[in-house]
C-alpha positions in Angstrom: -27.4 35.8 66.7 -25.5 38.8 65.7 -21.8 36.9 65.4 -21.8 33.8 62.9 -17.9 32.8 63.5 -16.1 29.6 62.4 -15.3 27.7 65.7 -11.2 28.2 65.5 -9.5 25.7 67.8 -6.4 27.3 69.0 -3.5 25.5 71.1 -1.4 28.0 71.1 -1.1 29.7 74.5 -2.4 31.2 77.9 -2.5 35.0 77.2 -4.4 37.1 74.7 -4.1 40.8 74.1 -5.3 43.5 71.7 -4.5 43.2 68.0 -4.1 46.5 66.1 -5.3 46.1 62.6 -7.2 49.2 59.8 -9.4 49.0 58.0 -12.7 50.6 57.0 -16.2 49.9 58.9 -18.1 49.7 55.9 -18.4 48.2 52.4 -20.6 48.5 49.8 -21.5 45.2 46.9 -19.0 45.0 44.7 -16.3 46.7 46.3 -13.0 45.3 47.9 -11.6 46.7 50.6 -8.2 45.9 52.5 -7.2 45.4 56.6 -3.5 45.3 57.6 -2.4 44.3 60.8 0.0 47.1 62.5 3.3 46.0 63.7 3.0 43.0 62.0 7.1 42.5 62.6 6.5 40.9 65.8 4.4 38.0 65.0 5.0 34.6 63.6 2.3 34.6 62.0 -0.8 36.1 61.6 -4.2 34.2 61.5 -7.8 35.5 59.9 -11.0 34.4 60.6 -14.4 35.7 58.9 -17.9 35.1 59.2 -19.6 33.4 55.8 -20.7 35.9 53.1 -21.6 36.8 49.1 -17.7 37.1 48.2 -13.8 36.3 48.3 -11.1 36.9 50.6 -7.4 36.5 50.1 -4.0 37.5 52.3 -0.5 38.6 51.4 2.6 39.6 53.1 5.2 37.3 54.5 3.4 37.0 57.4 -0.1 36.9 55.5 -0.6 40.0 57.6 -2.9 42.0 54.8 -6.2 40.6 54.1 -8.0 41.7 51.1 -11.8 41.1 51.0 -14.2 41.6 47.8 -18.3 41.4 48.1 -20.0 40.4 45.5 -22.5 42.9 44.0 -25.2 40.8 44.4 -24.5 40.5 48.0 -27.3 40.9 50.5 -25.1 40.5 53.5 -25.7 42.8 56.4 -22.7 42.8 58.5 -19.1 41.0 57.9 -17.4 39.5 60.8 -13.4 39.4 61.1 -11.2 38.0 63.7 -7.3 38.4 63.2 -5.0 36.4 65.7 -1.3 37.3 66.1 0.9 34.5 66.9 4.0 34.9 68.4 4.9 31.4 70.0 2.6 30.4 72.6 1.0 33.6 72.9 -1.5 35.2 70.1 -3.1 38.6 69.9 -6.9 38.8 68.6 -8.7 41.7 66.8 -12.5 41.4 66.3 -13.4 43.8 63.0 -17.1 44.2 62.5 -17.7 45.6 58.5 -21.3 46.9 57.7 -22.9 46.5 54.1 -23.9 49.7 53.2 -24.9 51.2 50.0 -24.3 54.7 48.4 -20.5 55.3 49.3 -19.8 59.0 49.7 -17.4 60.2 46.7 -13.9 60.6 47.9 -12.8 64.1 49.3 -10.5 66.0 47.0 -6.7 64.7 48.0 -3.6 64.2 46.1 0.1 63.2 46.3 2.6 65.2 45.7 5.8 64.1 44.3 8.2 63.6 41.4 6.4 62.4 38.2 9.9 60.5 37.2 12.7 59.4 38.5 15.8 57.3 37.7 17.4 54.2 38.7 19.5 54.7 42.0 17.6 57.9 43.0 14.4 58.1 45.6 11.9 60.8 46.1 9.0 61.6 48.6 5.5 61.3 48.5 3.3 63.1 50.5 -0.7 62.7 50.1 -2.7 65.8 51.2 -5.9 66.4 51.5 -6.7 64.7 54.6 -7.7 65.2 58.2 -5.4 65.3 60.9 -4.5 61.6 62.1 -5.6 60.1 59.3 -4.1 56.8 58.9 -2.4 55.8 55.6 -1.4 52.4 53.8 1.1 53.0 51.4 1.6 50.4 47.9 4.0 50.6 45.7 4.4 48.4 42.4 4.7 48.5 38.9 2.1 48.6 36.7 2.2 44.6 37.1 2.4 44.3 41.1 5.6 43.8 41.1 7.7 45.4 43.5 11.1 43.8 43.5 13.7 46.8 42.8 11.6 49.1 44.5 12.7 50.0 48.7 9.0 52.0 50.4 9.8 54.0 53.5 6.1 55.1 54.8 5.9 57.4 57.4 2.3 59.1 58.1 1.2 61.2 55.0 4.7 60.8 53.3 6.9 58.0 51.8 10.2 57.8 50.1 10.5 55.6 47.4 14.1 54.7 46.0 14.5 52.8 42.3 16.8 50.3 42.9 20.0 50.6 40.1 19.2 46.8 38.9 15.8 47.4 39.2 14.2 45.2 36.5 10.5 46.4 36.4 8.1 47.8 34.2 8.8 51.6 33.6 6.0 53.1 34.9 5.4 53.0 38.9 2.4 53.1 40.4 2.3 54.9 44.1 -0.9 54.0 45.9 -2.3 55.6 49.2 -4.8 53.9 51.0 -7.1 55.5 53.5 -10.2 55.4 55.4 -12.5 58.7 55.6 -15.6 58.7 57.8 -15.8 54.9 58.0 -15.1 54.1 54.2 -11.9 53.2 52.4 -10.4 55.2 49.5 -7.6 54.9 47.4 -5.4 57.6 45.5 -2.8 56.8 43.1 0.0 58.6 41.7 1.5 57.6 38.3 5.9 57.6 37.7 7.8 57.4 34.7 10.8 55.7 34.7 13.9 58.3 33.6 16.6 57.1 31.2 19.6 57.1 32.7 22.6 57.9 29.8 23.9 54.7 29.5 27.9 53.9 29.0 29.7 52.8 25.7 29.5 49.6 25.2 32.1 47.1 22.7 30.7 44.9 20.0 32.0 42.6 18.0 31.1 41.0 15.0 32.8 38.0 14.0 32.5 36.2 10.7 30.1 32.5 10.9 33.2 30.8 10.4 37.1 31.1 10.1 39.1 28.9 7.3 42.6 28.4 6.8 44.4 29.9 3.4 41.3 32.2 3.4 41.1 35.8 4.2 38.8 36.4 7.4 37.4 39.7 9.4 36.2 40.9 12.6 34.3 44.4 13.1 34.0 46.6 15.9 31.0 48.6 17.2 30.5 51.6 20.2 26.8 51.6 21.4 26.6 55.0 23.7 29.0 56.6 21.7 29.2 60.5 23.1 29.2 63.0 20.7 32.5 64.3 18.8 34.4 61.6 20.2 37.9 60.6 19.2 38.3 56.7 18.6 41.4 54.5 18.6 41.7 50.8 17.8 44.4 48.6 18.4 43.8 44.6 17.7 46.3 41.8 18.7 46.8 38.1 18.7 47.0 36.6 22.2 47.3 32.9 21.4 48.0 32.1 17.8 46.5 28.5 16.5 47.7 25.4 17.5 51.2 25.4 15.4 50.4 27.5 13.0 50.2 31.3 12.9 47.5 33.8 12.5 48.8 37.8 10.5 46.4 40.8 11.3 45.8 43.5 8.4 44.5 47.1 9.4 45.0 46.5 13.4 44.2 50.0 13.9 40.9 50.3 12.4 37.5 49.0 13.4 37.7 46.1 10.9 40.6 44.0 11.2 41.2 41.3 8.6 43.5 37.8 9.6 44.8 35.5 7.6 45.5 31.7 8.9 48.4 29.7 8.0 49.3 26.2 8.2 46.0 24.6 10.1 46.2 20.7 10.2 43.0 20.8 12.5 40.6 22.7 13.9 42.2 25.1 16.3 41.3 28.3 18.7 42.9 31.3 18.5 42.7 34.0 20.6 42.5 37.9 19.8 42.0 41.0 21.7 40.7 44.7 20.9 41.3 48.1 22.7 39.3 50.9 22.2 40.1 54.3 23.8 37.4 56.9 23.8 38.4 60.0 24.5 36.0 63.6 24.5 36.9 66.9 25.8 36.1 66.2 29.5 36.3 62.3 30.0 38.0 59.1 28.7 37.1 55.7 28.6 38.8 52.4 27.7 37.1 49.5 26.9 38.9 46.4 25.9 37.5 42.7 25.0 39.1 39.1 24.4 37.5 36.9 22.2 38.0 33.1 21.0 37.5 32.1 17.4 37.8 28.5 15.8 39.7 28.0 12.7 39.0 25.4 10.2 41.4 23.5 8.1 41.6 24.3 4.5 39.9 21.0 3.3 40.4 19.3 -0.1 37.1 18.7 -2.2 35.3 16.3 -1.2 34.5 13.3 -3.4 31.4 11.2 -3.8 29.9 8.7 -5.9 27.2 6.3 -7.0 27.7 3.1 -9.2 24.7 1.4 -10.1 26.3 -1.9 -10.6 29.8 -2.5 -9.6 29.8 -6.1 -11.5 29.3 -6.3 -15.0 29.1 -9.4 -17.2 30.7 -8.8 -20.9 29.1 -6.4 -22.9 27.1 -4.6 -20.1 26.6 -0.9 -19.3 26.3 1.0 -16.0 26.1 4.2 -14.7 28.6 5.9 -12.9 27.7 9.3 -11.4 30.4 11.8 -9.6 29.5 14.1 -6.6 32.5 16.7 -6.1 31.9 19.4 -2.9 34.0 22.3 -2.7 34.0 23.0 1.1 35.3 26.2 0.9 33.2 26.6 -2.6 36.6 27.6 -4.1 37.9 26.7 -7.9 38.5 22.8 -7.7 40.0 20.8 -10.9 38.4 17.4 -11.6 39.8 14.5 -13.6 38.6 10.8 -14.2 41.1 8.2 -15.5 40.5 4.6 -16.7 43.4 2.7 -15.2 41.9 -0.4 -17.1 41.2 0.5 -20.7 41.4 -3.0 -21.8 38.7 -4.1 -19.6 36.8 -0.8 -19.0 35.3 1.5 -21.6 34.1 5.4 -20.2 31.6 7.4 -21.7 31.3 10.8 -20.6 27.5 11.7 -20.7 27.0 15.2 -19.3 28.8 16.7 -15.6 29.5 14.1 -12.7 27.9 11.2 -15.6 29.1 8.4 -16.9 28.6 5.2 -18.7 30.9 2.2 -18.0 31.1 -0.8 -20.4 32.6 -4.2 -19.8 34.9 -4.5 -22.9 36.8 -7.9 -21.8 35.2 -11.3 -21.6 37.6 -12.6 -18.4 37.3 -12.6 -14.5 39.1 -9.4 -13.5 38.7 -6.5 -11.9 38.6 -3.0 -13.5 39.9 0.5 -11.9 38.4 4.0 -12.0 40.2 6.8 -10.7 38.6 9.9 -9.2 40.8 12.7 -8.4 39.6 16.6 -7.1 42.2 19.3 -6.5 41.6 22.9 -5.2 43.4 26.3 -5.9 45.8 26.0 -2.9 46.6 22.0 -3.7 44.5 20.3 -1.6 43.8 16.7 -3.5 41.3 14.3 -2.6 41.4 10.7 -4.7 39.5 7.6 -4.8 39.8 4.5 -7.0 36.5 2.6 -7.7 36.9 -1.1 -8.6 34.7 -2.8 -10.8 34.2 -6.4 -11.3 34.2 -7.5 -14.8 32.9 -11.0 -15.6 33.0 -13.6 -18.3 29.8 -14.7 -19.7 28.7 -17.7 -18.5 28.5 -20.9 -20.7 25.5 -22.8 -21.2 25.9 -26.7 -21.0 23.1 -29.7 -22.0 23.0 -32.6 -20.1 20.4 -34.5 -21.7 20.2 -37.5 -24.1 20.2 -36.7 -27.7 18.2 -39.8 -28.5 14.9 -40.5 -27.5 12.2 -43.1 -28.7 9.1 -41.6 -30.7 5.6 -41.1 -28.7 7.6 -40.5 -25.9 8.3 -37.7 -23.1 11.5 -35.8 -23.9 12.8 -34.3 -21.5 15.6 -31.0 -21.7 18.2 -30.5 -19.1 20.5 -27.6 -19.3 23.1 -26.3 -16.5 24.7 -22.4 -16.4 28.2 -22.6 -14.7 26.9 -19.4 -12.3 24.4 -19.8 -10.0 21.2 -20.1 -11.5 19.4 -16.9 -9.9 21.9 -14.7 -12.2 19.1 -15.4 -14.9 16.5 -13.1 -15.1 14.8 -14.4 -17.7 15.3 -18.6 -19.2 13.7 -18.8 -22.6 13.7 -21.7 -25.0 12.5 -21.6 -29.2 12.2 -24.3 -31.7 13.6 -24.0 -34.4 13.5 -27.2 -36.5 11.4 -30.3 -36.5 7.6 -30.9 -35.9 6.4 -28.0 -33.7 6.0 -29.7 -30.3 4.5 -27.7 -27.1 7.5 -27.6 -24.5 6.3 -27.3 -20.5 8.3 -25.3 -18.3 9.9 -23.3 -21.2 10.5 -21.0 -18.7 13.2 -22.9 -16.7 16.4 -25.1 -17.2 14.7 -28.4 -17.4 11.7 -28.5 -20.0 10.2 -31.5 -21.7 7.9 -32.2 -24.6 6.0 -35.3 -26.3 7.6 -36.9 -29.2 5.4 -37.2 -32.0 4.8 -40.7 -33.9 7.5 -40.0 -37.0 11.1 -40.4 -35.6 13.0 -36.6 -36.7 15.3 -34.1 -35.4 14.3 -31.3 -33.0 16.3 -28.6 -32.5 16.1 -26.0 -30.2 18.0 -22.8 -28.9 18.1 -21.7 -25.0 18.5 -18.1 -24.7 19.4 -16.7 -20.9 18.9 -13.4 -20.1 21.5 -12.0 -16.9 19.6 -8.2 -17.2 20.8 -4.6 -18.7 20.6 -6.4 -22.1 23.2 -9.0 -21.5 22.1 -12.8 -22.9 23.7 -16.0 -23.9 22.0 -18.1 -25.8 23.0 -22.0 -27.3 21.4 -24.5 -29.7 20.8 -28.2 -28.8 19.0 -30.9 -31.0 17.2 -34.4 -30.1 16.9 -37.3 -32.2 14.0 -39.6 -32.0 13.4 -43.0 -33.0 11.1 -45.7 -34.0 9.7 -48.1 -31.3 9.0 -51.8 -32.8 8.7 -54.1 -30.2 8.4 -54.6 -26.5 10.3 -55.6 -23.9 11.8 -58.6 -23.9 10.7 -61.8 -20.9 13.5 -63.6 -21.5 10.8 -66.5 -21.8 11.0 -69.1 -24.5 7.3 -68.8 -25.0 4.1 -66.4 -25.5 1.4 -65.9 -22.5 -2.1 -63.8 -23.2 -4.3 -62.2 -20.8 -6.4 -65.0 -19.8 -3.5 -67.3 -19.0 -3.0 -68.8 -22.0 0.5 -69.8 -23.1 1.6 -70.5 -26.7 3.9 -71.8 -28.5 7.2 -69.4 -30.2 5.2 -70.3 -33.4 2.0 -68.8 -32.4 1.2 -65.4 -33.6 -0.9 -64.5 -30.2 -1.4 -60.8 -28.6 1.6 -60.3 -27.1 4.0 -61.8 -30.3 7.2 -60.3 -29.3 7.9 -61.0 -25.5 9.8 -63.7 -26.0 13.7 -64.2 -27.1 13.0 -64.6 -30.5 10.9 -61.7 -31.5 12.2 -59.6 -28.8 14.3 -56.5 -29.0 17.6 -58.4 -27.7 17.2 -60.2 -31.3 18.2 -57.5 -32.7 22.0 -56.5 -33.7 22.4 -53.1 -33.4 20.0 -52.8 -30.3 19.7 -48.7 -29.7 20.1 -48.3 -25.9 19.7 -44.6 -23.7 20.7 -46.3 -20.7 21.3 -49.5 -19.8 19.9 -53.0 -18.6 19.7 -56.8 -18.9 19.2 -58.1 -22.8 16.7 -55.6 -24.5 16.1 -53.5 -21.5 16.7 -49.9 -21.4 16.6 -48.1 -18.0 17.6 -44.9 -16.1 17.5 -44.1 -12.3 15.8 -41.4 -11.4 16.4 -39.5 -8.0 12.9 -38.7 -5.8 12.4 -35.1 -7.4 12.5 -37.1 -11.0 16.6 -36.0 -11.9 18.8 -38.8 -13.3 20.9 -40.0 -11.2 24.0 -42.6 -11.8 23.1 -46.6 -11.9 22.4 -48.3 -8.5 22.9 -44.7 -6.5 21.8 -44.1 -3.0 20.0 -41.4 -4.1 17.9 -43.8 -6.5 14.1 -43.3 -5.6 12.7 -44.4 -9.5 13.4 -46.8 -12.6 12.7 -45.4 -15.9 11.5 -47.5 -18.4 13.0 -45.8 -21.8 11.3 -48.3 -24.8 7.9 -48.7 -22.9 7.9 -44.9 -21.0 6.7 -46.4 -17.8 8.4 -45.3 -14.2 8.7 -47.8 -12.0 9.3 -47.4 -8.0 12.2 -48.9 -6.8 11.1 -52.1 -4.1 14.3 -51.8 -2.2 14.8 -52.3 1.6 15.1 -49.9 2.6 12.3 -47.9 1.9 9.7 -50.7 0.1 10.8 -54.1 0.1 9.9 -56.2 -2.9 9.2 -59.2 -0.9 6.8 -56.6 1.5 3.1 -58.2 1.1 0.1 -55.4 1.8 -3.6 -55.4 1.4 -5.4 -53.1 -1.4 -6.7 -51.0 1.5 -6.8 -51.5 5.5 -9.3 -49.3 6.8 -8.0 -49.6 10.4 -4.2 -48.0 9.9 -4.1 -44.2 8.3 0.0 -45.0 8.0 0.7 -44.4 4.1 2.6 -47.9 4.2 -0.6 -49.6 6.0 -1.7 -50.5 2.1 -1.2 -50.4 -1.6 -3.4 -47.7 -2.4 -2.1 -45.6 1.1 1.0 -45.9 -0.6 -0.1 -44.8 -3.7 -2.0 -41.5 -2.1 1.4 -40.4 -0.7 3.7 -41.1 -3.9 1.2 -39.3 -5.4 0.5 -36.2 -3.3 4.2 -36.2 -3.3 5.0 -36.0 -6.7 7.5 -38.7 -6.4 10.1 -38.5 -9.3 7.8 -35.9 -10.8 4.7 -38.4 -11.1 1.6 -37.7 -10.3 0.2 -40.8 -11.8 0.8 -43.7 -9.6 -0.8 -47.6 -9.6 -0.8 -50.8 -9.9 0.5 -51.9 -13.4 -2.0 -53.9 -15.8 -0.8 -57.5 -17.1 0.9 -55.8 -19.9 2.9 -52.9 -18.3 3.8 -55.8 -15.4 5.1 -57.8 -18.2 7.1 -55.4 -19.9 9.5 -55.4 -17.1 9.8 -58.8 -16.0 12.7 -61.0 -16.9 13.4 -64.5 -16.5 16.6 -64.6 -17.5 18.4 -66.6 -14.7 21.8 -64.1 -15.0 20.6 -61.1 -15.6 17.0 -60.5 -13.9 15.7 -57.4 -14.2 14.5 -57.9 -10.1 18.4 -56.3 -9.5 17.4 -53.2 -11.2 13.9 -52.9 -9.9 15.1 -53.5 -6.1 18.3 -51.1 -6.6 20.8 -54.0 -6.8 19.4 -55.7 -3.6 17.3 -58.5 -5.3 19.0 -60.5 -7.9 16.7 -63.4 -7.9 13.7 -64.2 -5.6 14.7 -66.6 -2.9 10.5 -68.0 -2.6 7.5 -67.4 -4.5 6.5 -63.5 -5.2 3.1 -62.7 -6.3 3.0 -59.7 -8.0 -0.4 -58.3 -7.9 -1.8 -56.4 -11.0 -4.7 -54.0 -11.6 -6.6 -56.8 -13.4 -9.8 -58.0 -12.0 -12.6 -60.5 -12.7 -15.0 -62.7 -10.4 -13.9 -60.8 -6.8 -10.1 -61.8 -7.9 -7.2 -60.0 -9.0 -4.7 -61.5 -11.5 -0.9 -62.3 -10.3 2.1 -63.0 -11.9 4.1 -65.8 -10.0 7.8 -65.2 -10.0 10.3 -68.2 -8.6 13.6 -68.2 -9.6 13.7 -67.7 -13.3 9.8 -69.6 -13.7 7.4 -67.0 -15.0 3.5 -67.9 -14.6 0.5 -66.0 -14.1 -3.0 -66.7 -11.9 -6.3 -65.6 -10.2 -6.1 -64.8 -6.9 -8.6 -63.6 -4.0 -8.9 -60.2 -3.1 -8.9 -61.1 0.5 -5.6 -62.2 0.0 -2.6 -60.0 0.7 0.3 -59.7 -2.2 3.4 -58.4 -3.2 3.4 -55.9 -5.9 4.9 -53.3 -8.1 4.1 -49.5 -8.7 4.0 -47.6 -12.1 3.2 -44.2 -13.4 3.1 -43.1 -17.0 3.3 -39.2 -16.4 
C-alpha cells in the first residue's frame, strides 16, 4: 500500500472541506522541515496525523497549528505521509501532505532581506526578502537569539514584515528575523541578524544610606545621578518629613549631595523620614527628580555588661575566678570600675583585663557583693551586683567509742555538719599507736583490728571540699585487756561433753559462772550496756548503732566476746520459731536455718557476711540465767524476758547423727544430744 496512516477516530462532525497548509514536498535525511496551516485563526484546534518513519515530529502555536518534522539521517524512508484536520466545533477541515525522501538538495538560490541592521525599543522597521519568484509563499519567525519572542509584535505580509521592539521588551539584544520558503519543492531558510540600539536612558536618583543610624552619633546619606547629561547644573535640597518618635533629627549641609543628621533624644528605636530634591537643569531641558526614604534610628545604648563566675559559693579560704565581658555597642570610649561592697568577707585580686580572683576572707554564712559598673562618653551606665555566697567551714564531729577491748574490731564513725557529697576527697592517717591497717579509709566510717597489747591509737581525718580547701581533726581510741568471758549467771561450771562441775573445779570453761565471772569484778569497764557482766550494742540492719531496744534494731553486738548476734524478735524471727537445718521442698529463705542463713548473708545483714549457728561456746557466752535480768530481753529486742516452755537452742556441734542443744526453762540452764531429724529453736551469730 502506498498510504500507511494511523486509524484517527474522529466524532466530530458531518462536513469536511479543504485544509490549506505549506510546506515543502520534499526532504532529505537529516534535515527538518516546517508545515503551517493557513488561516489558522478560525479553528479550535488543529489536529496532525503522520505516517510512521526514521524521525521526530513536534507542533507549536496556540492552536498547535505549525508542525515541525526532523528525519533522521539514517533514514531510509521513501515517502512521509501527513494529515492535518481543522476543528472548528462539529465540523473539521483535512489536508493530506505527501513529503518525498530525496537526496541531494539543490543549494538555495541567491536571496536576501533587506532591512535595518538595529533598531530600538518602541521603534519597528520592514523586512522585505528578495530574491524570489513571483508568488512565492513566505513564513515569517521572529525571536531572539533564544526563541523568545515576547516584546516583539510580527506583521507578515507577502515578501515583507514589520517588526516593532516593544519599549519593555525584555529579550536578548540581538534579533533574529527568519524567512521561510519553498523553492522548486524544497524548503529554505534565510535569516537576518538585528542589534538591539541603546536608547539614552534618563537620570536616575540614588541613595546611599549608612548600615545603621545611632542616636548621639553623627550619621550621613549620599546622593548619586546615573544618566547625568553633560555640563549639567545640580541642586540639592534635603528635608525631614517625619522627625523620630519624640525626639528630633538636625540636618548639616542640606544643599549638598551628602547631608549629615544628627539624632537627639531616642528612647527606642524609631523611623524617621527624609526627602531629597534634585533639579537638573542643561541648556535646553530640565528635570526634577525627588525621592522619600525611611531610616531606623537606634538608641544610644549603655555598654553592655557580662560575666562569668566560676564558683559563686566559696567555703573559707577559697579562690575563684571572676572574669568581666564589657561591649561597647556603639564601640565608643566606655569607663569601667569594680567595687567590693564586702571587703570584710570578700578579697579582689585584679589579674590582667576583665580578670579576677575572689577569696573568701570570713569564716561565717553570709553573702558577699561585687559591683560591676560601665559608663560611656555621653553617660549611658550599665551596673550589675554579683552575690557571692561565702560559707563557714564545716566542723568535723566523732561519734564513736573511745574504748574498745583488744583483739577486737574497732570501728570509726565520723559525721560533717554539710551534706556529705561536699567532700571530694575523705582521708584518714595514723599517727600514734601500733600501725593497724584501716578498711574504708576512704569514707566516714572505717574500722581496724585491735592488736593483742591494750594502747592508744590516734588518728587524724582530713576532708578535702576542692580548690584547696580542707578540714582536718584528730581522734584517739583506747583499748583494753579482755580477761574473762561472759558471765551465765550459773552457780556452777559445764564442759563440752555435758559435764558439770563444781565452783571449785578448775574445768575448760573456769570463768562462766558468778564467781569467776566478769560481774565479780568492781570496776567492770562497760561500752554499752547489759545484764551483770554483759556488754551490748544494737546495731541497725546496715550494721549502724542504733539506741537500746529501737525499732530500727536488726543486730546485738557482743562487745567482750566480738560476736553479733541476730535479734529473735517477733516480728521478724521469733525466738520460740522451731525450723529444720534444711527443707528441700520450700525455696522461702525462712523455710530453714541455713535458708535463713543464705539470705542474712547475701544480704550483708548489719555488715556481716559471716553468718551460722554458734558453737557450745559462743552459745554460751550469751546466755544468762539470772532470773531478773535474762539476757533473752536483749536477744529478742525486749519482747522475751523469760521463756514461758522449754527452748532448745540448737548449736553447730555434732556427733553420732545428733546435734548438741542447750535447754533453756525459766532460769534452769542444761545442755543435751538431740536428733538431727528433730526440728529446733536456735540462735544466729557472725564474727565479721
Amino acid at each position: 500500500m502506498k498510504h500507511l496512516w494511523l486509524l484517527l477516530v474522529l466524532a466530530l462532525g458531518f462536513q469536511a472541506e479543504a485544509l490549506e497548509v505549506h510546506g515543502p514536498k520534499y526532504i532529505q535525511p537529516g534535515e527538518a522541515v516546517m508545515f503551517n496551516v493557513v488561516d489558522s485563526g478560525k479553528y479550535q484546534q488543529i489536529e496532525w496525523q503522520q505516517s510512521f518513519f526514521n524521525g521526530e515530529i513536534y507542533t507549536t502555536g496556540d492552536k498547535q497549528q505549525t508542525l515541525q518534522l526532523a528525519l533522521n539521517s539514517a533514514s531510509t524512508d521513501s515517502y512521509i505521509f501527513i494529515r492535518a484536520y481543522g476543528i472548528d466545533g462539529w465540523n473539521y477541515d483535512v489536508a493530506d501532505l505527501e513529503l518525498e525522501v530525496k537526496q541531494n538538495k539543490p543549494e538555495p538560490i541567491n536571496v536576501t532581506i533587506q532591512g535595518a541592521d538595529t533598531l530600538s525599543k518602541g521603534q519597528s522597521a520592514d523586512y522585505t526578502l528578495s530574491g524570489l519568484p513571483m508568488g512565492t509563499h513566505i513564513e515569517w519567525v521572529v525571536a531572539d537569539e533564544f526563541g523568545n519572542d515576547r516584546g516583539l509584535k510580527v506583521t507578515p505580509n507577502g515578501d515583507t514584515v514589520t517588526l516593532k521592539v516593544n519599549k519593555r521588551y525584555s529579550g536578548s539584544n540581538a534579533i533574529l528575523v527568519n524567512a521561510v520558503y519553498v523553492h522548486n519543492g524544497w524548503q529554505y531558510i534565510k535569516s537576518k541578524n538585528i542589534s538591539l540600539g541603546v536608547v539614552a536612558p534618563q537620570p536616575e536618583l540614588n541613595l546611599e544610606l549608612d548600615s545603621d543610624y545611632t542616636a548621639l552619633i553623627p550619621g550621613g546619606v549620599s546622593a548619586s545621578i546615573n544618566n547625568l547629561p553633560v555640563d549639567a547644573q545640580i541642586n540639592y535640597t534635603w528635608r525631614v518629613v517625619v522627625p523620630p518618635l519624640f525626639s528630633s533629627i538636625s540636618l548639616q549641609n542640606e544643599t549638598t549631595k551628602n547631608v549629615e543628621l544628627l539624632a537627639q533624644n531616642v528612647e527606642v528605636a524609631s523611623k524617621a523620614t527624609l526627602a531629597v530634591k534634585v533639579e537638573i537643569i542643561t541648556h535646553d531641558q530640565q528635570a526634577v527628580l525627588e525621592k522619600e526614604f525611611d531610616i531606623t534610628i537606634e538608641p544610644n545604648l549603655p555598654p553592655q555588661l557580662s560575666h562569668q563566675l566560676a564558683n559563686p559559693t566559696l567555703w573559707h579560704t577559697q579562690k575563684t575566678q571572676l572574669t568581666v565581658n564589657v561591649m561597647e555597642p556603639e564601640k565608643e570610649v566606655y569607663d569601667f570600675q569594680l567595687n567590693n561592697l564586702s571587703p570584710a568577707l570578700l578579697k579582689i585580686t585584679h589579674v590582667t583585663d576583665g580578670e579576677y580572683v575572689l577569696t573568701a576572707i570570713a569564716d561565717s554564712n553570709e553573702t558577699a557583693s561585687v559591683q560591676l559598673s560601665a559608663t560611656d562618653i555621653h553617660g549611658n551606665k550599665n551596673e550589675q551586683v554579683i552575690d557571692v555566697s561565702v560559707k563557714k567551714l564545716p566542723v568535723i564531729a566523732f561519734e564513736h567509742a573511745t574504748k574498745r577491748y583488744t583483739k577486737s574490731k574497732v570501728p570509726l564513725l565520723a559525721r560533717i555538719n554539710v551534706p556529705a557529697s561536699f567532700a571530694r576527697k575523705v582521708t584518714w592517717r595514723q599517727s600514734f599507736g601500733s600501725q593497724v591497717t584501716l578498711d574504708g579509709s576512704s569514707t566516714f566510717e572505717p574500722s581496724f583490728t585491735a592488736t593483742a597489747l591494750p594502747q592508744e591509737y590516734r588518728f587524724e581525718l582530713e576532708v578535702d571540699l576542692g580548690d584547696g580547701v580542707k578540714v582536718s581533726k584528730s581522734t584517739q581510741v583506747n583499748t583494753l585487756p579482755v580477761k574473762v568471758l561472759n558471765d551465765t549467771g550459773d552457780k556452777r561450771l559445764i564442759d563440752e561433753t555435758d559435764q558439770w562441775y563444781s565452783p571449785v573445779s578448775n574445768g575448760v570453761l573456769q570463768g562462766l559462772d558468778a564467781q569467776h565471772g566478769r560481774d565479780a569484778q568492781l570496776n567492770l569497764i562497760k561500752l554499752g550496756s547489759g545484764p551483770d557482766g554483759f556488754d551490748f550494742i544494737f546495731l541497725n540492719e546496715q550494721g549502724h548503732f542504733v539506741e537500746n531496744f529501737s525499732a530500727q534494731a536488726y543486730c546485738l553486738h557482743d562487745n567482750v566476746s566480738g560476736l553479733t548476734w541476730l535479734l529473735k524478735s517477733a516480728g521478724s524471727y521469733p525466738l520460740e520459731q522451731a525450723l529444720p537445718l534444711d527443707d528441700d521442698m520450700c525455696a522461702d529463705s525462712t523455710c530453714s536455718i541455713n535458708a535463713l542463713i543464705r539470705d542474712l548473708t547475701a544480704r550483708r545483714a548489719c555488715g556481716k557476711m559471716d553468718w551460722k549457728l554458734p558453737n557450745i561456746n559462743q552459745a554460751l557466752s550469751v546466755l544468762s540465767s539470772n532470773k531478773q535480768n535474762s539476757t533473752l530481753a536483749w536477744l529478742s529486742n525486749n519482747e522475751l524476758a523469760s521463756t514461758q516452755g522449754v527452748l532448745n537452742l540448737r548449736t553447730s556441734a555434732m556427733k553420732d547423727q545428733k546435734y548438741y542443744a542447750f535447754l533453756l526453762y525459766g532460769n534452769e540452764l542444761n545442755g543435751t544430744w538431740k536428733n538431727t531429724a528433730e526440728n529446733a529453736q536456735f540462735l544466729l551469730v557472725a564474727e565479721q
